[in-house]
N, C-alpha and C positions, 0 to 999 in steps of 0.2 A: 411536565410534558412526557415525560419514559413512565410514568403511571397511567396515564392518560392513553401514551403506546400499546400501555401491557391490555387495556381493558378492550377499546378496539380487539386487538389480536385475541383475546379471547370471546368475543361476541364474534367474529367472521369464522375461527375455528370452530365454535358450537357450529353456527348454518354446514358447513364444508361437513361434521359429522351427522347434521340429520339429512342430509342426502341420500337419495336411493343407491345400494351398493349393487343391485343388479341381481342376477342368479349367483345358484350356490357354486356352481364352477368358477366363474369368474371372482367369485370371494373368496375359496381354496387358493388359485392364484394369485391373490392380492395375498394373503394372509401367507404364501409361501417367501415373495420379496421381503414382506414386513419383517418377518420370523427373520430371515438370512441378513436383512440392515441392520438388526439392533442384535444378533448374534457379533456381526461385524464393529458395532461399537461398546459392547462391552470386553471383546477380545482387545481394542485400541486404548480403551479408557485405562485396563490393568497395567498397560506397559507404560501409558502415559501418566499414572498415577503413581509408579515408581521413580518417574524423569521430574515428578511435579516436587515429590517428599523433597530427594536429593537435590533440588531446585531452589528450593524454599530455606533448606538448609544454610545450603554456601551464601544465600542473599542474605539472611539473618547473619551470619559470619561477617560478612563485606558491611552492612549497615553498621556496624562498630568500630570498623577502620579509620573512618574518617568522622567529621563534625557537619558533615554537610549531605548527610544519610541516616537512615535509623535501619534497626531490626526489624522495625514494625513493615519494610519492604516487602519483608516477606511474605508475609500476610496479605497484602497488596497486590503480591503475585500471584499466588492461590486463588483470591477471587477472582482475578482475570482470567487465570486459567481456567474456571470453574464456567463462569459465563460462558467465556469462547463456547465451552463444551457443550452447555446449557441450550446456546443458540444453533450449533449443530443438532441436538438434539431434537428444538424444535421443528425443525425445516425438514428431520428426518421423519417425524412423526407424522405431520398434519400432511407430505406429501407422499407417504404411505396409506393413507386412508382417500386422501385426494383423487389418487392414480384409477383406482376402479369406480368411482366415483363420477370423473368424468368421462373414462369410456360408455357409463351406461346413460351420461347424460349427452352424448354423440348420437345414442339411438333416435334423442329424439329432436333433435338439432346442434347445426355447429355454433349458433350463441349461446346456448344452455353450458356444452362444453369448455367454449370458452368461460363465461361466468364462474363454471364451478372451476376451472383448472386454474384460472388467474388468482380466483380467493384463495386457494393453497398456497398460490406463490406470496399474495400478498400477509398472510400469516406468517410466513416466514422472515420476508424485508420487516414488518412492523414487529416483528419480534427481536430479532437483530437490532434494529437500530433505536429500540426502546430499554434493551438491558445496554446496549452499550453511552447513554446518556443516564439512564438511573444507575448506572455503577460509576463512568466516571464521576457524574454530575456529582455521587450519595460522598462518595471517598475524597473530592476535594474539598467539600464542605468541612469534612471530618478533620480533613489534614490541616486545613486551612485556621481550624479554632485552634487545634492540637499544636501547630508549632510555628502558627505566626501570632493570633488575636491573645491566646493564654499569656505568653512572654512580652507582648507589646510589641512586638518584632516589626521591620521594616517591610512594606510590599515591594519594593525593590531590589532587597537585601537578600542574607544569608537565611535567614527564616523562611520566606517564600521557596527560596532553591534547594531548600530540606525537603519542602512541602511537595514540590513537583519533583524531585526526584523520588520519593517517597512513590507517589504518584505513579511514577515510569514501571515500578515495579508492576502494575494494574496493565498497564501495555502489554509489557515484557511477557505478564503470563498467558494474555490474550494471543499476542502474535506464535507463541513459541507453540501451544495446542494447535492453533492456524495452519502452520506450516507442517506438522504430522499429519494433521484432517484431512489437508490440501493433499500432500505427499499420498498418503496411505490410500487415500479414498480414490487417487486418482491413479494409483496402480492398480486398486480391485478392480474398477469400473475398465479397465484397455485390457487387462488382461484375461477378461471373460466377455468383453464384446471383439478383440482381435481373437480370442478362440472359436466363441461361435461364429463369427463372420470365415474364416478360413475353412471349418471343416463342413458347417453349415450351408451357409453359401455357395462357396466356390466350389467345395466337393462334392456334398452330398447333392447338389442342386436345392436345397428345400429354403421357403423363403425368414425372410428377419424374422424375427420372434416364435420363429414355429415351433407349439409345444411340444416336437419330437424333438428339439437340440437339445441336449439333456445341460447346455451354458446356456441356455436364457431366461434360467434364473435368475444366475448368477449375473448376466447382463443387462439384466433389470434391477435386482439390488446395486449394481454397480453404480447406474444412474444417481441412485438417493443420494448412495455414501459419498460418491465422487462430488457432484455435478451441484448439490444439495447441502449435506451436511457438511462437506468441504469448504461449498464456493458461502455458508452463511460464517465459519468459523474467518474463513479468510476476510469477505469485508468486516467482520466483525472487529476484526483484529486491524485492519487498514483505518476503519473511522475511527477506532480510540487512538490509533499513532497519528493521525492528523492533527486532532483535535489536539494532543497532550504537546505535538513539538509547536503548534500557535499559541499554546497555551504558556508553554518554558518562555520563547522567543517574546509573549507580552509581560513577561515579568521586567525584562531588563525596559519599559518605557515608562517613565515617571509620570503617572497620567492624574492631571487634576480634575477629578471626577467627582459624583456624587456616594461612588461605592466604595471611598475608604480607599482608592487610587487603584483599584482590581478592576477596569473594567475592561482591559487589553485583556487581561485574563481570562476571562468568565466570555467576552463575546465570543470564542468559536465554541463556545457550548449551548449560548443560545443560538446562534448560527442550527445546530443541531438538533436545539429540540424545534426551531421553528420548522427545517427543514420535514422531520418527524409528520407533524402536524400538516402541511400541506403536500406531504405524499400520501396520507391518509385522505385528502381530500380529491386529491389526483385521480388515485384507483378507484373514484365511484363515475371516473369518466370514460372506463375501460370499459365496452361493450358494443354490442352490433344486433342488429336487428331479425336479420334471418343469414339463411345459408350464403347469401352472396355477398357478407360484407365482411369489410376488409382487414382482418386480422389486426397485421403489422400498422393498419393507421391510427386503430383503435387504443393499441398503446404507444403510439407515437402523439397521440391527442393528451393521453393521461401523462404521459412525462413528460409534456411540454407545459401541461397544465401546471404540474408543480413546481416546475423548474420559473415560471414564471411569477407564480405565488408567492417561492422563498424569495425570488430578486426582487418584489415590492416588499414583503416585511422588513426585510433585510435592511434596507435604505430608513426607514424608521426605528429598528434596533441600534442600527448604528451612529445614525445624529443622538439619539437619547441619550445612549450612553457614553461613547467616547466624548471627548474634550475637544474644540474642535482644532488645537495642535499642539502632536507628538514628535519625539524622535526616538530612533534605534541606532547606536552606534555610530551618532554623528551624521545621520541619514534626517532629514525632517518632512513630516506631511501632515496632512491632515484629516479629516472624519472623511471628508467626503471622499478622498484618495483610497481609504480602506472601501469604501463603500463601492467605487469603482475597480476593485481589485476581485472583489466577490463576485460582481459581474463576470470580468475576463474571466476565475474559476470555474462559473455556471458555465458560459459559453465555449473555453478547452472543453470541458466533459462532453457538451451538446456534440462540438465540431469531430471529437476522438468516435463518438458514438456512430455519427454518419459517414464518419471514412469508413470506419471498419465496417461497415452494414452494407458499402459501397463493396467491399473486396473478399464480403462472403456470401453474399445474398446469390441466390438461385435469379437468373436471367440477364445479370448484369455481366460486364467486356469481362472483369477478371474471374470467373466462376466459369463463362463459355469456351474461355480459352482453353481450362483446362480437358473441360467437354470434349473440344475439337482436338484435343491432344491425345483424346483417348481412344480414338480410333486408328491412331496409328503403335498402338498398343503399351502393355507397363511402363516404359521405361520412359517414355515421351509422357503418359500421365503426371510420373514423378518430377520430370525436367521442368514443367509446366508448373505444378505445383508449389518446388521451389523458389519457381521464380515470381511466380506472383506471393510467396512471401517474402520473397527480398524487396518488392516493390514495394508493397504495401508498408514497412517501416520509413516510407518518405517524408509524405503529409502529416504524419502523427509526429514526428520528430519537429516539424518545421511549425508546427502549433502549438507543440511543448515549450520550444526555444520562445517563441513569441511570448507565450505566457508567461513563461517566466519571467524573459527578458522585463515584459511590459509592466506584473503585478511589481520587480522589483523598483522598476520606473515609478510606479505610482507610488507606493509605500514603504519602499525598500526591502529586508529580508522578513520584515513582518508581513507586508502583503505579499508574498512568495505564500507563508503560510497560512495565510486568510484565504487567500483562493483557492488552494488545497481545501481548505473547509470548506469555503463554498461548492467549489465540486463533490465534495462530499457527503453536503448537506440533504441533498435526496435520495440517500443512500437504502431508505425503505422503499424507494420507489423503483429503482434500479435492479435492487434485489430481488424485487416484486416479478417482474419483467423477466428475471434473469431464471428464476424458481421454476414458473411457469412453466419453461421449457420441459425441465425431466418429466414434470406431474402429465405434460401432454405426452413424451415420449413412451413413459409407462403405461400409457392408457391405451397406446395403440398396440406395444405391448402383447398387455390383455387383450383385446381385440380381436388380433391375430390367432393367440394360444386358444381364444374361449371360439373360435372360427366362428365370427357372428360376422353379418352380411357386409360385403364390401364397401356399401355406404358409409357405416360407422366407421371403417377404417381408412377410407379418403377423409371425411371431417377430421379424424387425428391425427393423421400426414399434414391435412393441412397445417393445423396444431404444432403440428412436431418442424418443420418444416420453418416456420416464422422462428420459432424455440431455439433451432439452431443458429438463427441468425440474431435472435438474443444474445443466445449465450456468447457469441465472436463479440457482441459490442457490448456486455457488460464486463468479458476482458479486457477489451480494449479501456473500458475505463477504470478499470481496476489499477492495470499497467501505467496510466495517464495520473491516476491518483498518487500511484507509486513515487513517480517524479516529481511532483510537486512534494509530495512529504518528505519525500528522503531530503530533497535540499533544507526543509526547514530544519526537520533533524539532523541535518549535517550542519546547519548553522547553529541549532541549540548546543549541537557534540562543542563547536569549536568555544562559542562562548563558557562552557563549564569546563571545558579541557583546560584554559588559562592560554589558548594560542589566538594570534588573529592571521595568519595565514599559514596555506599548505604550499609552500615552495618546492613545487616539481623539479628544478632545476639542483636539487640538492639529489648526491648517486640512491640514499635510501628512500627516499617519498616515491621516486620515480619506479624505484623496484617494488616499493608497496602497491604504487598502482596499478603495473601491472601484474601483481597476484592478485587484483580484485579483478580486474579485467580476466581472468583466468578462470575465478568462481563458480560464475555463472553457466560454461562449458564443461566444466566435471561436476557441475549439479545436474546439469541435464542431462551428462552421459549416465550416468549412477540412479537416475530415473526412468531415463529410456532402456536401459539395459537390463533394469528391475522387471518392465512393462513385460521384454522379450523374453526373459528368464520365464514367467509365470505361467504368459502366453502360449508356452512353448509345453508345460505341466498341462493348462486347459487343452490343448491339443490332441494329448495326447491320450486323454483322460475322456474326453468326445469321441475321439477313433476307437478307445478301448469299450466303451460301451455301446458303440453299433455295429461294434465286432461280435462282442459276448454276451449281449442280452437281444435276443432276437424275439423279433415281432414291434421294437420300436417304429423302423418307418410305416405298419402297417397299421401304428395307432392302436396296436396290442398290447403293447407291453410301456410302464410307466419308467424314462431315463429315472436315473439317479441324481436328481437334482443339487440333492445335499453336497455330493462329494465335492461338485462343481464348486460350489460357495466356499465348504472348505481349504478348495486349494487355492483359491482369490483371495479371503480370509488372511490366513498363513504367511501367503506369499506377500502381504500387502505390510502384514506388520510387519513380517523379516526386512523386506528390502526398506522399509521409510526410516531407518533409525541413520544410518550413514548417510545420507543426501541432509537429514535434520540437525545431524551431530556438525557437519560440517556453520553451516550457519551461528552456532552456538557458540561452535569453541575457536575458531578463526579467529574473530575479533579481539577475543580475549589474550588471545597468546601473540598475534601482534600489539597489541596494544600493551602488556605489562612488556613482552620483549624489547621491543624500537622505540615505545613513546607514542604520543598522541598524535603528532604530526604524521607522520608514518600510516599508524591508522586511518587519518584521516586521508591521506591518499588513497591505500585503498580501498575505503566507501567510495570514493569518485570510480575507482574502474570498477566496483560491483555495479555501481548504480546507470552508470553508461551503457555494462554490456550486457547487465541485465535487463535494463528495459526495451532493447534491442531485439535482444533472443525473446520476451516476451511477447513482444511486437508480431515479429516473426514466428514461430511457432503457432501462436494462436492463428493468426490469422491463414496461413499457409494451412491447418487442420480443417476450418473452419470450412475454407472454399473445396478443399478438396472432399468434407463432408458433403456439399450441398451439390456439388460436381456428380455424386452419385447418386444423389437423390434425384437429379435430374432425371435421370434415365427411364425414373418410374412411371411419368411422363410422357415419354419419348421426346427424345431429342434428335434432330436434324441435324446431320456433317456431310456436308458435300452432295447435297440432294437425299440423301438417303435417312430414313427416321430408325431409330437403335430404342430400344426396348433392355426391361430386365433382362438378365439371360444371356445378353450377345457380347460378343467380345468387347466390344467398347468398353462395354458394365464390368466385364468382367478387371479389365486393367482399371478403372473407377474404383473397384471394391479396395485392388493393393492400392490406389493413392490414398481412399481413406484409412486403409491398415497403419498406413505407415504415419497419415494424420492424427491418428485417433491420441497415441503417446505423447503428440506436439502440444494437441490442443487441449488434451483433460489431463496431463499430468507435470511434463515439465514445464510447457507454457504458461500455466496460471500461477502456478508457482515462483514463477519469477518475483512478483511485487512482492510477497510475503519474506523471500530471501533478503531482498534490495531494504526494507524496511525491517525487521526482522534483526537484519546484522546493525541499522542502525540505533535500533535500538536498544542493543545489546550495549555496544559503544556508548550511548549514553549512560547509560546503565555503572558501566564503571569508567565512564571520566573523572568524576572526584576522587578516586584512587589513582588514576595514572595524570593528574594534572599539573602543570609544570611550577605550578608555585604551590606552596604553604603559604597558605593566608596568617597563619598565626605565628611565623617567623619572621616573614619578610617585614620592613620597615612600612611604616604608615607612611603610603606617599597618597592620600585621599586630594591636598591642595596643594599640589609642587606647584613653585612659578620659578620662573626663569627671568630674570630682569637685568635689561642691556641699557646703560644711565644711555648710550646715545651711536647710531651709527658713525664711522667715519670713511673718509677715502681709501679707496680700495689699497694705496702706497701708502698709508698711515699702518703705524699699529691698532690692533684689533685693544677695547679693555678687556679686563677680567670679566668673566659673566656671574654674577650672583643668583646664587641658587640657594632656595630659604625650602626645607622641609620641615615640616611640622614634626616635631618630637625628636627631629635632630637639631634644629636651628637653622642660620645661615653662614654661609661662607663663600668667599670667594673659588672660581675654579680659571685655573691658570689656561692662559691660551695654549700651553700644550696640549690641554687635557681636550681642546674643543678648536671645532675646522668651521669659519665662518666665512663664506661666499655671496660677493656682489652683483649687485648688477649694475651697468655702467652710471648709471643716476642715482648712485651711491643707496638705493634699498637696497633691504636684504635679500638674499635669495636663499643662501640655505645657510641653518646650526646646525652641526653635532655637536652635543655635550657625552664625553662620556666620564663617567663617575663610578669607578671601578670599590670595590672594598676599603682598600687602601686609605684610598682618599677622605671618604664618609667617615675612619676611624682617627684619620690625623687631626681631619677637623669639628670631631663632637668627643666627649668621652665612653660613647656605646657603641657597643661590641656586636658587629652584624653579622650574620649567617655568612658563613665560606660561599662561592661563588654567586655570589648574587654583585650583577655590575645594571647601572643605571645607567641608559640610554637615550636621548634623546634627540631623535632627526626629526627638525624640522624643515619643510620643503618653503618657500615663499616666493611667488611670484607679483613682478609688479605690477601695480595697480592703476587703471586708467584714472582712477580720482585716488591719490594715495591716504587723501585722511579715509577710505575703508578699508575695513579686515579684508583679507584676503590670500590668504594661504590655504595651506594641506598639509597633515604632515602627521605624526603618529609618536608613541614614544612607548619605550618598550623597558619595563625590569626583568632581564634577564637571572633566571637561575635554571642551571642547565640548559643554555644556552635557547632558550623558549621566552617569547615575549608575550607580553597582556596590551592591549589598546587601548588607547587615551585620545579624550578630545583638545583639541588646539584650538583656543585664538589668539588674534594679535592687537593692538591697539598704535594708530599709526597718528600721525602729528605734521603734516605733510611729509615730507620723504624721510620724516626721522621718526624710527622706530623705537617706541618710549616704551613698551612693557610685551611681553609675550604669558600667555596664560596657559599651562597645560594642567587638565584636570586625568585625575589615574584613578581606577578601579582599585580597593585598597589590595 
């Protein structure tokens, strides 16, 4: 299916480059953005190819520490990082050639434009999300011969959990390029569109893109690196963490299947490639007839189209293959339950898609508000602004919670991350959508700079105009995907850490949380401040050149384009290395410092408050972008209609200035942080994990067996407790607290089985701190001959437990065996 991806995406890229590129002005102009994007990523790639060596290093180091990782991670890493870059690459290139491409196909209508502007975007989604299934897809096959099928290994076991964490390292390199691309590309892009908007604009009077701003080059390279080669590295990096934490989380379910018990495994990757394949089919539903049709429905037809396509394949991948019942940690469901979990996924994404399209979109309540706020000048545009982004994280929160809440209902922490894939599964079709936008943005752009007739630059507003209300709701789903993966990934972190819960009520979890809750606030300050730093160079660097090269406004004399780019450039790699480093190395250093627990608190306050502020910034950018596009228009406030130009617009231009850092830099950024740290964290759980498996005592078949209850005024007996490769023995009612209930069943056992005891009564010699635990909860039963308890049991070392399943077997109200099974 990702071969099948790559061929598409090279047959739609051919069409997109035999297209008419226009006059030779307007191909000087394309050819000056192109030049300054791919200056911009080979300046990124150097810094980022020094972070990848020392990356690959310390993983090949850490792959030897333990039994349940290799070296070969590193290598793992690399190609992810490579891809990530890859896929960047792509989405820079094809929407480099794209951009004047559909400005001169605007001359001759706004379907042509659209057609050719959407194929750019679509070359880019089917390129992304075709190396991210032929790379996961090629390296688990690999991994999978390599160090389960070779050794004869379990798919349940310690072989599979070599394989995916091996695996993780392919994330790892993916997200970690992500979050630079993200970072960097979304400082160059704010910090030469807040230059030319400030000096351009506002001061000099002259309009967007005018080829005298000597930043709108650089404001149009910005678009590619930011908006483009950013936003394909990021979901690039979001689908393979979805996919790999459904993938971890199907290992732990014993599935009697046709494929060798791997089919929990393998479904979120066909999930994937079907997804692939019916977004390819989606985008041939993207189109319109003449000038008077309607953009925004056209691809709301094509991604409804696929989203609908993957939720009928979907229901036949997953009767075929799954068994029709599993469980996960003591959770039980069945085929169809996942099948309905995939659903609820598609539908979060659908429902994230049309909030956020609701609270950016040009002529809707939250977009006009801010309109009519702008007439009563800056400060009141700002007020407005913020508050319809505080608003707007309401509904998207309360769909989240649903989803979750619901896919855990149906399937437990697996369908948490089955519907994470399923939202993710149209990920070339989203991306498609989401691309579109710059390729229209830069076409209008050129338009403007090549001054061809104002028709063609209404059809690309149009264009651009829809683009932005893309781009707000392919972060919004981006942000939406976040929270679905991070929790699977926080369920994969907790099952390979060796804990089964994060106890907030302990003084250190609670202090870990709220250092994550913190995160996400000096990640944005440390991006927004980068943006202003830069912003502040393009300013001044705009004012210096229509001071000292005279005959610019009169179209005499050629700005200095280059410098502009330069200083974007510069400033884009200087500022992403701190906002990038923090993600990286956080994890790590709570994590060998406090222990897993600990870490694992603070994923919960990253993951909380980040997808909050990603909520929120995006969206607040978003409307306050389309709030000034209004005006181009004219908009109506208080009988009176406002045009470019007038103060209204003018206090418009600061909401978007100050939107622009929200929504193209720190805001998207968020998901990539929120997953990004989590997969870090997984990354080295098997070094911070609270057991040694090859110390601790084989407790794979403990039981607990009570010859019989008796009256609560009676003595309790001894409980017998039989361990495999220790024996059995009696444990003394001191060592164990057993509680009735008035009709003499059990209600609760603690056993506990400290060192001491395990050596008095076997003659082998156990690991220091290691005590066996055992609380079992039981309550009584309306028919007492059924099972019918809860309860958990824990071998503590370092005071960290692992999870076990419980039953019981009852005999009317006398309790004749207790069965506890333990992860060894």
């Amino acid at each position: 299916m990702g071969a099948l991806g790559l061929i598409a995406m090279f047959v739609k890229s051919s069409w997109v480059e035999k297209q008419d590129a226009g006059e030779q002005k307007m191909r000087d102009l394309a050819g000056y953005i192109a030049s300054g994007a791919m200056a911009f990523l080979k300046a990124e790639w150097k810094i980022l190819g020094y972070f990848a060596a020392i990356a690959m290093l310390l993983l090949a180091w850490l792959g030897t520490q333990t039994h349940n990782s290799s070296p070969v991670i590193a290598i793992a890493f690399i190609i992810g990082a490579v891809f990530s870059a890859t896929a960047g690459y792509i989405g820079m290139r094809i929407a480099t050639k794209a951009n004047v491409r559909t400005t001169q196909a605007a001359r001759s209508g706004l379907a042509k434009a659209l057609k050719v502007s959407f194929t750019g975007g679509s070359v880019m989604g089917i390129g992304v999300a075709s190396l991210a299934v032929l790379g996961l897809g090629g390296l688990f096959i690999v991994f999978y011969y390599m160090y389960v099928v070779s050794v004869g290994g379990n798919v349940n076991g310690d072989e599979m959990a070599t394989a995916l964490e091996v695996l993780a390292g392919f994330s790892l390199g993916a997200e970690s390029i992500a979050l630079f691309a993200r970072v960097g590309g979304g400082i160059y892009t704010k910090a030469a569109d807040v230059g030319a908007d400030l000096v351009g604009k506002v001061e000099a009077g002259i309009p967007e893109d005018d080829v005298r701003n000597p930043a709108t080059i650089a404001d149009n390279v910005g678009d590619n690196v930011g908006d483009v080669a950013g936003m394909g590295a990021d979901l690039f990096g979001s689908y393979v963490a979805t996919i790999l934490a459904t993938m971890v989380l199907g290992r732990e379910i014993a599935s009697n299947d046709s494929f060798g018990g791997i089919a929990p495994v393998i479904l979120p990757m066909i999930l994937a490639g079907l997804g692939l394949i019916f977004s390819i089919v989606g985008m041939q539903l993207v189109r319109i007839s003449d000038d008077k049709g309607n953009v925004q429905k056209a691809l709301n037809l094509g991604n409804w189209g696929s989203i609908v396509l993957t939720a009928i394949a979907s229901y036949f991948a997953v009767m075929y293959i799954l068994p029709e019942n599993m469980e996960i940690r003591g959770y039980a469901f069945t085929n169809i339950q996942v099948f309905y979990s995939i659903i609820l996924g598609l539908i979060v994404g659908a429902l994230m898609s049309i909030i956020t399209e609701y609270y950016t979109s040009m002529g809707k309540r939250p977009v006009n508000s801010i309109v009519k706020q702008s007439a009563t000048g800056h400060a009141t545009n700002i007020i407005g602004g913020l508050s319809v982004g505080m608003e707007s994280t309401v509904l998207p929160i309360i769909v989240l919670a649903a989803g979750i809440y619901g896919s855990y209902q149906l399937a437990g922490l697996y369908g948490v991350g089955i519907a994470a894939a399923g939202m993710m599964a149209t990920t070339a079709m989203q991306l498609a959508i989401d691309a579109f936008g710059p390729i229209a943005d830069n076409a209008g752009g050129i338009a403007e700079m090549s001054q061809l007739p104002e028709e063609v630059r209404h059809r690309t507003d149009i264009l651009d105009a829809v683009g932005n209300t893309t781009a707000a709701t392919g972060k919004g789903f981006a942000i939406a995907s976040a929270a679905l993966t991070s929790l699977a990934l926080f369920a994969a972190f907790v099952g390979v850490a060796g804990i089964d819960a994060i106890n907030i009520y302990k003084a250190d979890v609670l202090a870990g949380l709220f250092i994550g809750g913190m995160i996400p606030f000096i990640f944005s300050s440390l991006a927004i401040a980068a943006v202003g730093r830069a912003a502040m160079d393009m300013v001044n660097e705009v004012r210096r050149q229509f001071r000292e090269i005279p005959g610019i406004m009169e179209y005499k004399a050629r700005p200095e384009y280059e410098r502009c780019v330069e200083i974007s450039t510069k400033a884009s790699i200087r500022e992403m290395i701190a906002p990038g480093a923090i993600a990286l190395v956080v994890p790590v250093i709570i994590g060998y410092a406090f222990g897993p627990e600990v870490l694992g608190g603070m994923l919960a306050g990253v993951t909380v408050s980040g997808v909050l502020m990603g909520m929120f910034q995006s969206n607040a950018g978003g409307a306050w972008d389309n709030a000034k596009k209004s005006f181009e228009k004219g908009v109506e406030i208080n009988g009176q209609v406002y045009y470019k130009k007038s103060e209204p617009h003018k206090a418009s231009v600061t909401g978007d200035t100050v939107g622009d850092p929200f929504k193209d830099t720190s805001g998207p950024s968020m998901n990539i942080l929120i997953k990004l740290m989590s997969i870090v964290s997984l990354v080295i759980a098997p070094h911070i994990a609270v057991k040694d498996q090859h110390q601790a005592p084989d407790l794979t078949e403990s039981a607990v067996r009570m010859e019989a209850t008796m009256p609560a005024e009676q003595p309790h007996p001894d409980v017998i407790l039989n361990i495999p490769n220790l024996g059995s023995f009696a444990i003394p009612v001191r060592n164990a607290i057993i509680e009735q209930n008035e009709d003499g069943t059990l209600r609760k056992v603690d056993i506990y089985l400290d060192r001491e005891v395990i050596e008095s009564a076997t003659s082998i010699q156990t690991p220091s701190k290691v005590i066996f635990v055992s609380s079992v909860i039981m309550r009584s039963a309306e028919d007492p001959n059924l099972s019918d308890m809860k309860g958990f049991i824990s071998l503590y070392k370092d005071k960290d437990p692992v999870a076990a399943r419980v039953t019981a077997r009852y005999d009317g109200a006398i309790l004749h065996e207790v069965q506890i099974t333990v992860a060894q």
